[in-house]
C-alpha positions in Angstrom: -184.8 47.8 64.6 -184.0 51.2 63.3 -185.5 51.1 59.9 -183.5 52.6 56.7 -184.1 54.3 53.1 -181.7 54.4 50.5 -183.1 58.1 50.0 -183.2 59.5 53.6 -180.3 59.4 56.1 -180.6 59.8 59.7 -178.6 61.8 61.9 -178.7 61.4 65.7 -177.4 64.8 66.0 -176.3 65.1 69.8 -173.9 67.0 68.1 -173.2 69.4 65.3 -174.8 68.7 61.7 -172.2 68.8 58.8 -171.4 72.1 57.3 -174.1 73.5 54.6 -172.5 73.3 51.2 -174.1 76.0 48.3 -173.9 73.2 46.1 -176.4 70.5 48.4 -179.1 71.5 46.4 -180.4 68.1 46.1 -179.8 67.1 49.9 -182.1 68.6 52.7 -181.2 69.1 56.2 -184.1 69.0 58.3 -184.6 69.3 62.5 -187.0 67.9 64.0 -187.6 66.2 67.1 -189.9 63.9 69.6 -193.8 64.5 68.8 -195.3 61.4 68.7 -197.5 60.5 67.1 -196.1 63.0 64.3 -192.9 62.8 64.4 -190.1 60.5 66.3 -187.1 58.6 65.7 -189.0 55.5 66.8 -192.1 55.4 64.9 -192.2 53.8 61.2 -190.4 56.6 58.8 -190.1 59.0 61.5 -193.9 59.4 61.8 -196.3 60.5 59.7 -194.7 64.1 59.0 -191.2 63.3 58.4 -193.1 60.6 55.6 -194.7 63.3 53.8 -191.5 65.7 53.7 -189.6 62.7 52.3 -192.2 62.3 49.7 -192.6 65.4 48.8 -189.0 66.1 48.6 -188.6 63.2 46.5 -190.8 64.2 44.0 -188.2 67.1 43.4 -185.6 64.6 43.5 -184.3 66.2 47.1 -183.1 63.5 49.4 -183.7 63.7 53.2 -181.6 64.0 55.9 -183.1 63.4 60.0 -181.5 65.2 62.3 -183.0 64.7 66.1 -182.8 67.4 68.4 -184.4 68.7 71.5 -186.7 71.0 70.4 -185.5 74.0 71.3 -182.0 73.3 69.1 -183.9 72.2 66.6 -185.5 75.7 65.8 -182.4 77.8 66.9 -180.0 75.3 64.4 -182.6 75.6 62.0 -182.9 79.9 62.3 -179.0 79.8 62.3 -179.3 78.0 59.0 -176.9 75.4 60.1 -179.9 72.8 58.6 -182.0 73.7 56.0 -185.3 73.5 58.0 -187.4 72.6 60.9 -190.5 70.5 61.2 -193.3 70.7 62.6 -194.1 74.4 63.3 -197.5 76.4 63.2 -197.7 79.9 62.1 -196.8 82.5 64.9 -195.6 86.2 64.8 -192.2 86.6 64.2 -191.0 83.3 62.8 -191.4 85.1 59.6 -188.1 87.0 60.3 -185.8 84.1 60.1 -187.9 81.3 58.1 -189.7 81.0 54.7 -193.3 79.2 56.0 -194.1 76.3 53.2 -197.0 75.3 51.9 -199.6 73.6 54.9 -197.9 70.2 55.7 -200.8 68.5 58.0 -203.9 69.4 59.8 -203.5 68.9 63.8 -206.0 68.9 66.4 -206.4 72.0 68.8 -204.6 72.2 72.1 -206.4 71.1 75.2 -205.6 71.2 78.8 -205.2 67.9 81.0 -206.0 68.1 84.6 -206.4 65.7 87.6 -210.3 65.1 87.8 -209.8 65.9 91.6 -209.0 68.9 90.7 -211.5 70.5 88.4 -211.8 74.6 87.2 -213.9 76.7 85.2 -212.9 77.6 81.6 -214.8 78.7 78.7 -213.0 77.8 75.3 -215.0 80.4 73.6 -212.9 83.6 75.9 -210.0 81.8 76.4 -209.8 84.5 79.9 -206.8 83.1 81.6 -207.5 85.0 84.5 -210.1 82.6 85.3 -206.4 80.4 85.7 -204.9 83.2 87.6 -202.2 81.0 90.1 -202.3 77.8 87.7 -199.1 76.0 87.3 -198.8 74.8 83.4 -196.9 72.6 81.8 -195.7 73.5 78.4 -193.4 72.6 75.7 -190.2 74.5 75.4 -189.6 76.6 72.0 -193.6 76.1 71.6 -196.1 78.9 71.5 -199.9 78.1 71.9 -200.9 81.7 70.5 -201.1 85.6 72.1 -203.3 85.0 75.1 -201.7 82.1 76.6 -198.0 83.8 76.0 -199.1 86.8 77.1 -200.7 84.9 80.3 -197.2 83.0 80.4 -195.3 86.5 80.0 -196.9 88.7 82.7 -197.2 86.1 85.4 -201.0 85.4 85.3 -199.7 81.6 85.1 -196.9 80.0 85.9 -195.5 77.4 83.2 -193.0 74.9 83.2 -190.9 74.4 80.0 -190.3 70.8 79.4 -188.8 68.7 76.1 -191.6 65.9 76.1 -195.3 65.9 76.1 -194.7 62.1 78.1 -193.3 64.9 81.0 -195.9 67.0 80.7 -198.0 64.0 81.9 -195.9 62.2 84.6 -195.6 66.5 86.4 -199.5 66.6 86.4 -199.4 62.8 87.8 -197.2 63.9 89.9 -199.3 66.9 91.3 -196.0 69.2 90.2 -198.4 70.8 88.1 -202.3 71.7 87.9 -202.4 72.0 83.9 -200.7 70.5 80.6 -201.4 72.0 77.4 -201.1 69.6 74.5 -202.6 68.7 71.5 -205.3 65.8 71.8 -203.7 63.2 69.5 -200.0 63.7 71.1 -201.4 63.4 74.3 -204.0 60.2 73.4 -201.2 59.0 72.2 -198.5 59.6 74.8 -201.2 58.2 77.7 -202.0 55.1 75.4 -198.9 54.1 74.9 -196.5 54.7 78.0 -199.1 54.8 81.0 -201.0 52.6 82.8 -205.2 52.7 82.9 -205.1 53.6 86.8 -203.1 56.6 85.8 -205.3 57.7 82.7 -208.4 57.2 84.6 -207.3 60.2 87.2 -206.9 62.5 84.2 -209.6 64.3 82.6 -209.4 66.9 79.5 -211.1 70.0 78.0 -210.7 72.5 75.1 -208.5 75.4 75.5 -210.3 76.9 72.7 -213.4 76.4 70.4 -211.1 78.0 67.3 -211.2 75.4 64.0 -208.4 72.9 64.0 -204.8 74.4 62.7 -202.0 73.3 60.4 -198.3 72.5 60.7 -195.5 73.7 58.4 -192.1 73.3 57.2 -190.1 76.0 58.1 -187.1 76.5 55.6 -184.0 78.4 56.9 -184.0 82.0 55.5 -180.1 81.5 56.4 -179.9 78.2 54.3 -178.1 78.3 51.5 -180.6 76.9 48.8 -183.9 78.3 51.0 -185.5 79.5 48.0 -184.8 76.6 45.8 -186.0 74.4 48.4 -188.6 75.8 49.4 -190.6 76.0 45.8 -189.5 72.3 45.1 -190.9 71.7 48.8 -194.1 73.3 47.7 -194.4 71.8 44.2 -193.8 68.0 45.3 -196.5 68.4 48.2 -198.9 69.6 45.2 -198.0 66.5 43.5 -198.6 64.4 46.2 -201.9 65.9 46.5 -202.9 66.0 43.3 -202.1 62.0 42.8 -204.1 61.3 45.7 -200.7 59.9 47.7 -201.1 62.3 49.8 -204.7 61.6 50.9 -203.4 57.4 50.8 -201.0 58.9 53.2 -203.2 60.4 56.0 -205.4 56.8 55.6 -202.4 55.1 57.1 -202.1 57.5 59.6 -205.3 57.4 60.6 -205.3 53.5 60.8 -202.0 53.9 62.3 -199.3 52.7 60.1 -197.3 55.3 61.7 -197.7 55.3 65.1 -196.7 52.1 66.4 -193.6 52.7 68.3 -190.4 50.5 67.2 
């Protein structure tokens, strides 16, 4: 069962999200999409970072409204400012032109590549020298950017990568032997291979570090052709303080961790 908040509304938008009015100061349109186990229309409050948004949000008084996208409509309804924002999205060049970058929402994990263990290579994490992967076929996650040397590997044809919606598809290709490599984070795919396949099939995978670089953060990113973008985004940044400095916040992450919000409905 679909669960519901009096203060947060959810739009399965396989269509077009209502019009932005100047005066929906107090409502905010967000796009987001499937990355379990951070976000989902089938996990407990959306995940983990649709919850804090809410929260955050609330504090201000700003309600929420879920709209569900692929993940490449998500960003480009988001930069056309036909929501408010877009969640969740680290820091890459150029975003910068067409969103305001909030406050950090959430620590992730670093990416890491997923291979068959028949299939083994050599990588150091420390270079990151995708020549070493010269002739690799990658899955990858469309709209998503995993930083300059794996685009730019990506752009002049040193790899070949398959754009895909799901990180679950990412999986089944590499299963499949469609692929030699997916990139994905180590809790989405833990997740993804813990919950939708079977041991057989997680014991012929095998993982490694694409690079050694600390863990990252995940942002909002607030529409710079949203109507109320400014507004927003300082009562975005001002509730997540609160949260913070309450300690809800940190109670928050707890649950996460014990995983309040990754079971799947």
């Amino acid at each position: 069962m679909k669960y519901l908040f009096t203060s947060i509304f959810l739009f399965l938008c396989w269509g077009n999200p209502p019009a932005l009015a100047d005066d929906d100061k107090n409502v905010f349109r967000l796009a987001t999409g499937e990355y379990q186990p951070y976000t989902s229309e089938f996990l407990p409050h959306y995940g983990i970072d649709n919850r804090i948004i809410s929260e955050a949000f609330g504090e201000e008084g700003i309600r929420v409204e879920f709209n569900f996208f692929p993940w490449t409509r998500a960003l480009n309804t988001a930069k056309a400012g036909d929501v408010d924002g877009t969640l969740p999205w680290a820091k890459r060049k150029g975003r910068e032109d067409f969103f305001h970058y909030s406050d950090p929402v959430i620590e992730v994990d670093r990416e890491y590549f997923y291979y068959l263990k028949k299939s083994p290579f050599e990588w150091n994490p420390s270079v990151r020298n995708y020549e070493q992967l010269r002739g690799k076929t990658f899955a990858a996650i469309a709209s998503a950017n995993y930083g300059p040397k794996f685009q730019d590997a990506e752009a002049n044809g040193t790899i070949s990568v398959n754009r895909v919606q799901e990180e679950q598809q990412t999986l089944r290709m590499l299963l499949a032997g469609r692929i030699d490599i997916a990139i994905i984070k180590r809790r989405v795919a833990e997740f993804a291979l813990n919950s939708f396949f079977s041991d057989q099939q997680v014991e012929r995978i095998e993982r490694r570090p694409e690079s050694d670089d600390p863990p990252g953060y995940d942002y909002l990113l607030i529409s710079k052709n949203a109507p109320n973008a400014r507004y927003h985004l300082e009562s975005f940044n001002r509730g997540l303080k609160s949260l913070r400095t309450s300690g809800r916040y940190d109670q928050l992450m707890l649950k996460f961790e014990n995983g309040t919000f990754a079971e799947l409905k």
